[in-house]
LUMVOKE-130891 format. One record per residue (C-alpha): x, y, z. Coordinates in steps of 0.001 Angstrom, whole numbers, padded with zeros to 6 digits, always signed. Layout:
XYZ/...
! end
This chain:
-006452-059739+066570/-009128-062939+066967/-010596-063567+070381/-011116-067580+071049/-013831-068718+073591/-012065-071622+075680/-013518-073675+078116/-011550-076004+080402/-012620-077641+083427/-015938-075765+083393/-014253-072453+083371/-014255-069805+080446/-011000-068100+079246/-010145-065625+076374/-007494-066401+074200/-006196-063479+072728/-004266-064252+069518/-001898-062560+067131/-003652-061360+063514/-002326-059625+060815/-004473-058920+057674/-002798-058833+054879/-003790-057710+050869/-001577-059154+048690/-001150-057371+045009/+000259-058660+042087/+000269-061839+043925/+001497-064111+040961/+001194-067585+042711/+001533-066976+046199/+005351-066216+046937/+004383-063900+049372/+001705-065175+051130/+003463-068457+051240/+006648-066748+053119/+004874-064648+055178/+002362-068070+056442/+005902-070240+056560/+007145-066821+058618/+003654-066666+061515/+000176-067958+061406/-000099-064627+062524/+000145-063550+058851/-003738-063871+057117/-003907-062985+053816/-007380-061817+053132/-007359-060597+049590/-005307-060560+046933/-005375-059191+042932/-003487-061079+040155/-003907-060020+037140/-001886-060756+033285/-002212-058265+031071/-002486-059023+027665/-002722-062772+028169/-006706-063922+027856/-005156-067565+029949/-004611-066048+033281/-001745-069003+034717/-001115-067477+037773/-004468-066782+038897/-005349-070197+038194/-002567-071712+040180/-003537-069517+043034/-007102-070334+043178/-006056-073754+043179/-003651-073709+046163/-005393-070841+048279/-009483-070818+046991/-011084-068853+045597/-012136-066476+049189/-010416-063091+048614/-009155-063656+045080/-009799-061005+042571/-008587-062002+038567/-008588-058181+037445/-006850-054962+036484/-005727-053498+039574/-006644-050426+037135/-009779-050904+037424/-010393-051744+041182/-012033-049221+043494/-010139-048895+046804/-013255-049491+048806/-013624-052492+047616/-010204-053860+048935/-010932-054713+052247/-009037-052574+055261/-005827-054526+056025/-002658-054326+058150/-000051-054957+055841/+000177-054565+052537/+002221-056315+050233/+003479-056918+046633/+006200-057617+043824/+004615-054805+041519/+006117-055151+038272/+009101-054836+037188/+010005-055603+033497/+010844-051944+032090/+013951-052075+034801/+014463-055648+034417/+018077-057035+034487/+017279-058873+030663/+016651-055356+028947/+019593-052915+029389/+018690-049631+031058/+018888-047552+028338/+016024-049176+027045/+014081-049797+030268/+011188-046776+030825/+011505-046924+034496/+008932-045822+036436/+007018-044293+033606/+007542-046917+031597/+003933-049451+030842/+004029-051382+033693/+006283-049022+035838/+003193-047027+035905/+001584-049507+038171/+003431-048235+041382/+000586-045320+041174/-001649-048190+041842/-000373-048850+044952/-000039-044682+045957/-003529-044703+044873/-004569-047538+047463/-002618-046224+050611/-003987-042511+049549/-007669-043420+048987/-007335-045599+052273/-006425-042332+054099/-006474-042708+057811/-007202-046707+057579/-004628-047253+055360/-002245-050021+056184/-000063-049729+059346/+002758-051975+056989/+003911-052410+053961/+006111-054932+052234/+006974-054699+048628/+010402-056390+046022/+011508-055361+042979/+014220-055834+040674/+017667-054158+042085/+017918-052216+039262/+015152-050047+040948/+017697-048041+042619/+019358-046761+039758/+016760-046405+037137/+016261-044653+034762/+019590-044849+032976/+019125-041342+032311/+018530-039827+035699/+019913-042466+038178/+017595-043420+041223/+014824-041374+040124/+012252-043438+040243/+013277-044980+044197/+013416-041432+044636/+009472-040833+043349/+008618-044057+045387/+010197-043221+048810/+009154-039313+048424/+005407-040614+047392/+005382-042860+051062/+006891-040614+053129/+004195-037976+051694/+001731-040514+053199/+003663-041057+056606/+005489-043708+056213/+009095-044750+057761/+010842-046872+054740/+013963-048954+055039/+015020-051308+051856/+017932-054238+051198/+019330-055465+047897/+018956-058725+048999/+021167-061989+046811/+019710-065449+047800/+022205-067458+047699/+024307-064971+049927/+022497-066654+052816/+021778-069898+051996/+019597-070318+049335/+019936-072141+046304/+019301-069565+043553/+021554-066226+042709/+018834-063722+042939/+019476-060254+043721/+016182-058201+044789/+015102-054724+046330/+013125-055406+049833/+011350-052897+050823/+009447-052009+053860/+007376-049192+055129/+005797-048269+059239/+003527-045754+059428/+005082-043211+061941/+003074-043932+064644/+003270-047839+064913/+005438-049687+067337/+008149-051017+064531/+008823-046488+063661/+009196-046315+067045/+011981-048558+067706/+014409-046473+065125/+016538-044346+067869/+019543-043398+065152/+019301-044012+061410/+022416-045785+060870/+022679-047959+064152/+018804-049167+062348/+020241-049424+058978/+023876-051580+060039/+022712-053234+063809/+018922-052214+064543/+016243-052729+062176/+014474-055779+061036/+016423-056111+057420/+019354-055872+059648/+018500-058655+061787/+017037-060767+059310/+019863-060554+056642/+022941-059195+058715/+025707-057424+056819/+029153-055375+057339/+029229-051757+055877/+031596-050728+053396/+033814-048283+054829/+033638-044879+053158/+029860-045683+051508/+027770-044088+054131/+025883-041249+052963/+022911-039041+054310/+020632-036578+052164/+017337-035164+051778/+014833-035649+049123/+013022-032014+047788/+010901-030916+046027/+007129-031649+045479/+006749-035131+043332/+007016-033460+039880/+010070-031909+040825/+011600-034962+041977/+010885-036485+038815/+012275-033528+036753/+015504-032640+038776/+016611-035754+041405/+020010-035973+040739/+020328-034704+037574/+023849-034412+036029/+025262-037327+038047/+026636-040628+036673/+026206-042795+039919/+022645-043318+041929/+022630-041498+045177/+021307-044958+047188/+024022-048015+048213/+021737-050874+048569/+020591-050759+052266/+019075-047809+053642/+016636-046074+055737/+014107-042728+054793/+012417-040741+057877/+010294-037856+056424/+011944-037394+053283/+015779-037699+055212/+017978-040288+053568/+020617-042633+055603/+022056-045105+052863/+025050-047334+052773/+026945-050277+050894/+026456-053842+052485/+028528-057112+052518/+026618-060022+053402/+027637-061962+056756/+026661-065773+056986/+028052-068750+058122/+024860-070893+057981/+024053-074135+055614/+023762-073700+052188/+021936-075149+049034/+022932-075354+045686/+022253-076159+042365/+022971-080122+042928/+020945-080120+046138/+017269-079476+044508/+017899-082060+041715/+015904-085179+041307/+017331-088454+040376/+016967-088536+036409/+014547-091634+036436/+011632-089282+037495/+012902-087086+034196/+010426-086640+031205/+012178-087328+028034/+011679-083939+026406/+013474-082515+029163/+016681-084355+028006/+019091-082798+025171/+019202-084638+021898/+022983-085280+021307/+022726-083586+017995/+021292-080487+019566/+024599-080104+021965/+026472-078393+019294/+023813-075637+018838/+023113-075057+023222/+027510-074883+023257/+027197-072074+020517/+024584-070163+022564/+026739-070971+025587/+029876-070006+024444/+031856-066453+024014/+031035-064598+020953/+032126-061305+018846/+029378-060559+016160/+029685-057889+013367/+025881-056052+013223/+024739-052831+011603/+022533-050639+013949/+018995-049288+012571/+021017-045594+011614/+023539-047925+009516/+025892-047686+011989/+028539-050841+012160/+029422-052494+015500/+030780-055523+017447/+028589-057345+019733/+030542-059226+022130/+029256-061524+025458/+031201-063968+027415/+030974-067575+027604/+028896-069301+030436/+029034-072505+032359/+027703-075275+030338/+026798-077603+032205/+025954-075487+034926/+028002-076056+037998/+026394-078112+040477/+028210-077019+043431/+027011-073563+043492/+023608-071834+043516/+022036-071697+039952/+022144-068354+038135/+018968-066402+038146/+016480-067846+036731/+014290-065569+033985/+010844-065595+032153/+011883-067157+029172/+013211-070604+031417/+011017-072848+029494/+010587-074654+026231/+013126-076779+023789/+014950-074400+022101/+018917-073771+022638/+019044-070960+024993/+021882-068859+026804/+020085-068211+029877/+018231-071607+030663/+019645-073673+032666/+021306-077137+031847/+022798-079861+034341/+024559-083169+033127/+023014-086552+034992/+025253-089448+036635/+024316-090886+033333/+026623-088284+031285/+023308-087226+029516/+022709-082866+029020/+019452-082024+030366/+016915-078567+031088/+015317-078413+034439/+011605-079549+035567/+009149-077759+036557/+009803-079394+040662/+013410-077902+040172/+012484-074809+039063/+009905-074303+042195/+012843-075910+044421/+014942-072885+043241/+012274-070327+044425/+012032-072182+047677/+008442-073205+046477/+006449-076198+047544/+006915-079454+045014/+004341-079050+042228/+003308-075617+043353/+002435-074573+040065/+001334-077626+038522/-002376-077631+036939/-003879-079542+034382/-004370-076704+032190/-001228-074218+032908/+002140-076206+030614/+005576-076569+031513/+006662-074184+029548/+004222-071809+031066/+005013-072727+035024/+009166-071931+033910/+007345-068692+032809/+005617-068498+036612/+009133-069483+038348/+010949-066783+036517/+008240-063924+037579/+008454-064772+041043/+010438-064145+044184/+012288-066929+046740/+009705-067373+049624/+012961-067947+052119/+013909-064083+051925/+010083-063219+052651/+009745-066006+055364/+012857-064077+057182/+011774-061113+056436/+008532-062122+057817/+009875-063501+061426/+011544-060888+061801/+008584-057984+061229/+006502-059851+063569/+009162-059866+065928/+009394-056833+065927/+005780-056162+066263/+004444-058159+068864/+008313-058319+070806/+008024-062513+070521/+009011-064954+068503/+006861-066682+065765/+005340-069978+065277/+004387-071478+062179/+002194-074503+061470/+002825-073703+057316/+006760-074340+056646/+007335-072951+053285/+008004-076563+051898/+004886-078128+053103/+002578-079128+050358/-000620-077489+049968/-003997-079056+049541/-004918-078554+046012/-008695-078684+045026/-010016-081937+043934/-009319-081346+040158/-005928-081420+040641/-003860-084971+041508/-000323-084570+042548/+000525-088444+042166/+002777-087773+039321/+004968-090285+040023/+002897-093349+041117/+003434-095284+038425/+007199-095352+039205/+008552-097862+041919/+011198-095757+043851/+010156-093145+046194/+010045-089322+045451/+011072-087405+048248/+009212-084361+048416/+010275-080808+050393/+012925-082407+052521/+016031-080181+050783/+018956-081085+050553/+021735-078500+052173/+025689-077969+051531/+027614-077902+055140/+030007-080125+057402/+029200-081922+060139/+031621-080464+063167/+032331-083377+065483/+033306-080915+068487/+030108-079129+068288/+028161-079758+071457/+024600-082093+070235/+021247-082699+072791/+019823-085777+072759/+016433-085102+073915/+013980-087794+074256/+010387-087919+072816/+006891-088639+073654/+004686-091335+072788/+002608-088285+071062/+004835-087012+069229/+006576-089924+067736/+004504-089680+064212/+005621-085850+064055/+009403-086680+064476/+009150-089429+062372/+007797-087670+059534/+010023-086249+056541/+009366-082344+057125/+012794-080298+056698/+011921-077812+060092/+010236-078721+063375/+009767-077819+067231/+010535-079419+069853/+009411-078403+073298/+010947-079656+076754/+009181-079793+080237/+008796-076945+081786/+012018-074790+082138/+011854-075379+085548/+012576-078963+084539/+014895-078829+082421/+018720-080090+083800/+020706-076613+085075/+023739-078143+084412/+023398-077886+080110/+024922-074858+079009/+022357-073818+076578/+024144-070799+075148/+027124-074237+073731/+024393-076322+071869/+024090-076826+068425/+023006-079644+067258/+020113-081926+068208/+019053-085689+067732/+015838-086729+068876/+015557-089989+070595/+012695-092395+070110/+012033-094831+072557/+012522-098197+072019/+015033-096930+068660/+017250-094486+070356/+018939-091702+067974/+018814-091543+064115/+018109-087804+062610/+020837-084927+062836/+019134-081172+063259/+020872-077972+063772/+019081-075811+066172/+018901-072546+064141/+017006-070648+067453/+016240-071447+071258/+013807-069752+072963/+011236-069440+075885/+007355-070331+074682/+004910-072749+075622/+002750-075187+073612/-000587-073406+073851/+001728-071575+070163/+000383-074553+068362/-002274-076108+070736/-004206-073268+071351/-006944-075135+072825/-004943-077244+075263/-004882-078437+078397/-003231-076042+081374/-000419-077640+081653/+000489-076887+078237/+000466-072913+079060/+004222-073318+081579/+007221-071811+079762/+009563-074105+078000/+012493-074228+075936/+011378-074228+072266/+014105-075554+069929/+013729-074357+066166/+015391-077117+064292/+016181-077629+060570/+016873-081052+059407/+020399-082172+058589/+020903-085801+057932/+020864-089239+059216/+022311-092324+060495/+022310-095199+058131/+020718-096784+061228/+019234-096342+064695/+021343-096240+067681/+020824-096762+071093/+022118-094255+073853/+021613-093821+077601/+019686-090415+078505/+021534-088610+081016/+019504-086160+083222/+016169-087365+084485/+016253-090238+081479/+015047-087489+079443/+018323-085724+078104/+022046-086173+076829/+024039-083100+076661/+027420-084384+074346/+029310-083848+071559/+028517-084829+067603/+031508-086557+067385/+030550-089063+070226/+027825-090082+068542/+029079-090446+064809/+031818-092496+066438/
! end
């Protein structure tokens, strides 16, 4: 926690806020740290490692320094860094990597946890061990799904060897296989989530049963809620010292031992199969495009390359000879080309970038009937990045695809995120860093890519996939001279704060709204938001040096940006000229 001196009026008051330090590792360009701020301002990331092995241009680090500075950035071989010289933190996080399990290799050929950079999980045993009794009260850390099955040889071993090593070090773990685009988001990307309370903390001692946690309770639960798969729910314990883990966990069976949601207390396993439940807006592929005008040419499919990108597209049986001599059939099915628009894109890999006909990059047709590969913007978009997140003067495009397909989709971690502090500190959280907001970059960068061009670029104001429901009940809540600019302004998420409650008309059944339109005075009603929460807070959350006032309880409405009228129209406010409790439909009329 920070303590704030405040004086109003002459008097002297300590604010008390919310901190959680946070050491990010393998940080790539931010993904985490950029959830986790969109998440709470709560969440400070103090210092972070990225570092590329066998690479002497260091991309990511570079990109990070740029958006974030250089305070608490360390370009090195996590190999090599002493634990006292990571600074004692709260929460720990981290994608560590995951390429010898990776879904482009096939497992037999993967190394798994003992493969070359599977060995890096030691790392992070190392860190929490050296850190002994100040080791982090949280941790955080995604990986490929494929985690909980590898090695093909001895399925789940090495989640096994990882949940074994934490709870050796006291830690309560709970993990979700986690698909994007099952909830929302515009990319098919299926992940392990995992996170880890030390027993004593205030999250461990919330968990009453281990399956009400894993299905109803916990914070993966509320953040990403699912149905169970009748007949999946298992419960075992993992033996054995660490060696003998590694040697004998589940030997001579075909299947892994972990469904993809689950929950480990001192070695004891609760696991079971989830379905994804949502009923929320979604994005797709179409929704992150930009118009083709803002296109570079080289991103744009020469028609006499078309033949050779439908080849690499399309089904195929090949005759090949093995290294032993052996004779076979490859076979592979044929994929979308184009890619659909109206669905999220397929998971986007590594090898994204560059000219060359590919199977697994992505290709979209324009109005204009032309083939073309993605940008850069898109590719962020995808990932739920800022706009130009990675760009630099010295990293290529080809190189920031590379970036993209290494990292993870900041929405899961923002959820995630809410949801842990939630759980923490029993409030909600505030955010002054939405995920889409674009970051400062240092003055060696320019972002005006597109001044040159007459026609206005929207940045980070998504597009989504739903239906407007005329018979869903809207507010129509007016807004202050103050806050005009803020409503006004093209950011995707935003609060907005009544009176008091005590203010606020009795007669609106709060638990029926859910929509909202802000009205401007003078205007009347233009922009559609769903309000994705409603809660009790005040404004002191983002004015933390205001006025008294500003301290009384109101209704805070989370809202997320929808759509709007092709013009301004003018209503009458209901209750106190402040309010119009009505239906969608009434107003789209």
């Amino acid at each position: 926690m920070c303590v704030r001196l405040l004086i109003i009026d002459g008097r002297r008051f300590l604010m008390i806020k919310h901190k959680i330090r946070v050491v990010e590792l393998f940080a790539g360009v931010g993904g985490f740290r950029i959830g986790l701020e969109g998440a709470s301002d709560a969440f400070e990331t103090i210092w972070n490692n990225q570092w590329e092995p066998s690479t002497q241009h260091q991309d990511a680090s570079l990109v990070y320094r740029a958006r974030f500075g250089l305070k608490g950035h360390v370009n090195k071989d996590i190999n090599l860094v002493k634990t006292d010289d990571i600074p004692d933190h709260d929460l720990l996080v981290g994608g560590f990597p995951c390429q010898d399990y990776s879904v482009a290799a096939t497992l037999s050929r993967s190394g798994g946890i003992e493969g070359k950079k599977g060995v890096l999980w030691w790392q992070i045993y190392r860190i929490l061990k050296e850190k002994g009794e100040k080791r982090p009260t949280y941790l955080f850390f995604e990986n490929v799904d494929r985690l909980l099955n590898s090695p093909a040889a001895q399925r789940g071993r090495d989640f096994a060897i990882i949940l074994a090593s934490l709870a050796d070090l006291g830690y309560v773990v709970e993990w979700r296989i986690i698909n994007a685009a099952d909830y929302g988001m515009p990319q098919r990307r299926r992940r392990t989530y995992i996170l880890g309370y030390q027993l004593d903390s205030t999250v461990a001692g919330k968990i009453e049963n281990m399956k009400e946690w894993v299905e109803y309770d916990g914070v993966l639960a509320h953040a990403f809620p699912f149905k169970s798969v009748k007949g999946t729910q298992s419960d075992f314990v993992i033996k054995g010292s660490i060696q003998e883990v590694s040697s004998s966990f589940n030997n001579g069976h075909k299947d892994s031992p972990f469904e993809n949601a689950g929950v480990m207390i001192d070695r004891h396993v609760y696991t079971v199969d989830a379905i994804p439940v949502y009923d929320g807006v979604s994005q797709m592929l179409g929704d992150i495009l930009v118009d083709e005008d803002y296109v570079p040419d080289e991103f744009f499919i020469p028609e006499e390359e078309l033949p050779k990108w439908r080849y690499e597209k399309g089904a195929k049986k090949i005759n090949r000879v093995s290294k032993e001599g052996y004779e076979y059939v490859f076979s592979e099915g044929g994929m979308a080309f184009p890619d659909y628009l109206d669905k999220p894109s397929r998971t986007m890999i590594t090898g994204e970038g560059g000219t060359s006909p590919s199977r697994f990059k992505h290709v979209v047709q324009t109005p204009s009937g032309r083939y073309r590969r993605l940008i850069p913007i898109e590719l962020e978009r995808l990932n739920m990045f800022p706009d130009n997140h990675t760009y630099h003067p010295d990293v290529s495009s080809g190189r920031r695809a590379f970036l993209m397909g290494n990292a993870l989709v900041c929405g899961v971690v923002q959820e995630i995120g809410r949801f842990l502090y939630q759980f923490i500190f029993n409030e909600a959280p505030v955010s002054s860093n939405p995920i889409y907001k674009q970051r400062n970059p240092r003055p060696l960068l320019t972002l005006n890519l597109f001044d040159t061009i007459e026609n206005e670029l929207v940045f980070n104001k998504p597009k989504k996939t739903y239906i407007l429901e005329p018979t869903k009940r809207l507010l129509v809540g007016y807004v202050k001279k103050d806050n005009e600019e803020y409503f006004l302004g093209t950011e995707p998420t935003k609060l907005y704060y009544t009176d008091s409650i005590r203010k606020f008309p009795s007669t609106i059944a709060l638990n029926k709204l859910y929509y909202f339109m802000p009205y401007i005075k003078g205007k009347g009603v233009k922009d559609i938001y769903l309000i994705k929460m409603l809660r009790i807070g005040s404004k002191n959350e983002v004015y933390p040096e205001a006025s008294k006032d500003m301290k009384a309880p109101r209704f805070v409405f989370e809202l997320e940006y929808l759509e709007s009228l092709p013009e301004y129209r003018k209503l009458t406010l209901s209750f106190q000229h402040a309010f119009t409790d009505t239906f969608l439909g009434k107003v789209l009329d």
